[in-house]
N, C-alpha and C positions, 0 to 999 in steps of 0.2 A: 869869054861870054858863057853865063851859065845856058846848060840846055834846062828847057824847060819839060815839066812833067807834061804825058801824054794824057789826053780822058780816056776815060773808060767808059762804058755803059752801064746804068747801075736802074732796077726796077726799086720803087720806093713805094711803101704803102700805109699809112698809120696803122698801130699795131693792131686797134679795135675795128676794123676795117678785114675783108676779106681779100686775098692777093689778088683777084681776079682786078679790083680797083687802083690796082696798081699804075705808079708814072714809070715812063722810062726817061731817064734824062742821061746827060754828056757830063761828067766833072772829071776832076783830077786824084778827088778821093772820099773813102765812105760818107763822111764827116760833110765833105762839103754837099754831096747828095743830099744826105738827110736834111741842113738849111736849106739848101735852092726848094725841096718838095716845101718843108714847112712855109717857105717867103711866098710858094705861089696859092699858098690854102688861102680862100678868102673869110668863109663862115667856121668861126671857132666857139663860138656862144662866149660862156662866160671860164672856159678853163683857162690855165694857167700855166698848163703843162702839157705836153702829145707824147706819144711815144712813137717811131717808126723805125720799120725793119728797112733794111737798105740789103740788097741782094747784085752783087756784081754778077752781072747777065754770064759773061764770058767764063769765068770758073762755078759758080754757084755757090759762090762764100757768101757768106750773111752777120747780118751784126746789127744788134739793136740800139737806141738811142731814145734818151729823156730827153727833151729840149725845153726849159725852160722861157715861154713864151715872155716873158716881161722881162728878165734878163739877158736871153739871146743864152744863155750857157746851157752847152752837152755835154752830157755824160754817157757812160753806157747802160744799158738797162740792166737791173740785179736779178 
């Protein structure tokens, strides 16, 4: 039986966004942080695209992310 990965605690916040509006959510890794915040945005107007920073609570590692909102695809931010 595989063991399964543990969550972490991860604050998420769109990049144009100040940290203070930040979420805190449960996942298993950056990547999935940064979906779970974008799945629970409900007003996006008309973009296409978000960017957010995902900050693991526990170490203070940070990592940004383009999500393509009409194809679901992430990348890193350049």
């Amino acid at each position: 039986m595989a063991q399964a990965e543990e969550t972490r605690h991860f604050s998420v916040h769109a990049r144009h966004v100040d940290a203070h509006h930040a979420r805190t959510l449960e996942e298993r890794s950056f990547e999935a942080a940064a979906v779970a915040y974008v799945e629970d945005l409900h007003e996006l107007g008309d973009e296409h695209e978000i960017s957010v920073i995902v900050r693991e609570v526990d170490s203070g590692h940070e990592r940004c992310f383009r999500i393509d909102l009409d194809s679901g695809e992430t990348s890193s931010c350049g």
